[in-house]
C-alpha positions in Angstrom: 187.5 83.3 -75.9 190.3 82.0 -73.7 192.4 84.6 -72.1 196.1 82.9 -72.8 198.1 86.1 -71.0 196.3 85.9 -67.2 198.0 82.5 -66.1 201.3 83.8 -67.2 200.2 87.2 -65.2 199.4 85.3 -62.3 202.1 83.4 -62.1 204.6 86.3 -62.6 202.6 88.6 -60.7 205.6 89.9 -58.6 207.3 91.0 -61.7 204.3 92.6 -63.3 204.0 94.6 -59.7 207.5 95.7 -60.4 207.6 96.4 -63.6 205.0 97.7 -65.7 206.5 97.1 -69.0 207.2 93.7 -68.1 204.5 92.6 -70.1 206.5 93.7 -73.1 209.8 91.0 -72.0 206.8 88.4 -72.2 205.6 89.0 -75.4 209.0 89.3 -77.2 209.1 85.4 -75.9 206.0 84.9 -77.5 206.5 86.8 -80.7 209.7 84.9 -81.2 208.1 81.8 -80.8 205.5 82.5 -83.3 208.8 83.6 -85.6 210.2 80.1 -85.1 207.2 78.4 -85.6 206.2 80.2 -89.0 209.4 79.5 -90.1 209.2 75.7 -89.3 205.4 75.8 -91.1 206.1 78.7 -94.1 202.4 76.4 -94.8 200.6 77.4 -92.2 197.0 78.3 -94.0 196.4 81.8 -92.1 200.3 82.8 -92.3 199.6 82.7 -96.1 196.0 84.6 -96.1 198.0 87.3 -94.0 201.4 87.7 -96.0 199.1 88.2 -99.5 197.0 90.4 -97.9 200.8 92.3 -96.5 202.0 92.0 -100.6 198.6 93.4 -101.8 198.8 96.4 -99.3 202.9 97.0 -99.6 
């Protein structure tokens, strides 16, 4: 399995020394991305397993 989050660590090292939460400014990047992309793909095969699976349980 590919680690996607240690390049982005390494490369932002200094701020991850400063901040410890600073992980959670990078994942609200992410998570908004994934937000435009399901929006752009409302198709997107495991989007769909997912949100039935969310319906069934809610």
């Amino acid at each position: 399995m590919r680690n996607i989050a240690k390049p982005k660590k390494e490369k932002y090292i200094e701020e991850f020394n400063k901040d410890k939460n600073f992980i959670w400014t990078m994942k609200k990047d992410w998570y908004d991305i994934d937000h435009i992309y399901l929006k752009q793909h409302p198709d997107f095969y495991a989007f769909k397993v997912f949100s039935s699976i969310a319906r069934r349980i809610l």
